[in-house]
C-alpha positions in Angstrom: -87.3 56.8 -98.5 -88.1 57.0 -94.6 -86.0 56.8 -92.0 -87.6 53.6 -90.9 -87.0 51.8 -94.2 -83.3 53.5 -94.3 -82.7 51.8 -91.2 -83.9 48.5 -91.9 -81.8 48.5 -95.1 -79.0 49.2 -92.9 -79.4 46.4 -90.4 -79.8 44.2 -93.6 -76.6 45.5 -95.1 -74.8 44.9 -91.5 -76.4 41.3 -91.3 -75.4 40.3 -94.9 -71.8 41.4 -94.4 -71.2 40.1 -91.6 -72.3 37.2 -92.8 -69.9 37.5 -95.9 -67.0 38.1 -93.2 -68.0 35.2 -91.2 -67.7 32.8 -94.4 -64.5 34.3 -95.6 -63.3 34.0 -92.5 -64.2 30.2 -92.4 -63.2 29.7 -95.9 -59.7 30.9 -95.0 -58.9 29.4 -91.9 -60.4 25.7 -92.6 -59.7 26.0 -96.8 -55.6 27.8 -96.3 -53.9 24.6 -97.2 -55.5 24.0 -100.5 -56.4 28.1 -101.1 -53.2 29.3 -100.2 -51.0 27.8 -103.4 -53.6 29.2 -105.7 -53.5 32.9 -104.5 -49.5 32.7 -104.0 -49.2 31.6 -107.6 -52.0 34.1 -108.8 -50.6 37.4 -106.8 -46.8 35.9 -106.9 -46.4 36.3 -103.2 -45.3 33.7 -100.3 -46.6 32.2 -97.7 -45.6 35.4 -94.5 -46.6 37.8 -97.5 -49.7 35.9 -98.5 -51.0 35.3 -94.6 -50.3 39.0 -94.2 -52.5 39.8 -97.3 -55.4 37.5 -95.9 -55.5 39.3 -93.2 -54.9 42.6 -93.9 -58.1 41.9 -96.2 -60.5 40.6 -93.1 -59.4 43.7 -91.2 -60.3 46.3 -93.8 -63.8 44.5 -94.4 -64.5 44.2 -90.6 -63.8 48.4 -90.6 -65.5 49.4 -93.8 -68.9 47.1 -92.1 -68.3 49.0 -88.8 -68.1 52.3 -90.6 -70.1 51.9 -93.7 -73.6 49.8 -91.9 -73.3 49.3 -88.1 -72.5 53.1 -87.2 -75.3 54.6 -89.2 -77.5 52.5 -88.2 -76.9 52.5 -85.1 -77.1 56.5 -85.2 -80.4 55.9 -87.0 -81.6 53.6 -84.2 -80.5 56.1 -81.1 -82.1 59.3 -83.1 -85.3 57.8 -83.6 
């Protein structure tokens, strides 16, 4: 595989997640009232616990995209 087509995959992959981030984000912030029941009955946790969870799991995706897509593409970009 080239570099060129390494790095195109790579802006793809960043695009796509973000994308999925953006829509989860969405999902949970204009969705919580009728989501949030579901997932406390499902994981057994309340509401400070549950908001917590939500958001421990938006800040974890936003870092592995940072890590995982933009930063090696990025170095890709500048190195080329």
């Amino acid at each position: 595989m080239t570099r060129e087509a390494i790095t195109a995959v790579l802006g793809w992959c960043t695009v796509l997640n973000t994308g999925v981030l953006v829509f989860a984000s969405l999902w949970l912030v204009l969705l919580r009232g009728q989501v949030s029941p579901i997932h406390s009955r499902m994981f057994a946790l309340d509401a400070d616990d549950l908001a917590r969870a939500y958001f421990q799991y938006l800040a974890n995706y936003k870092v592995a995209i940072v890590v995982l897509n933009l930063v090696p593409y990025l170095a890709l970009r500048i190195s080329a």
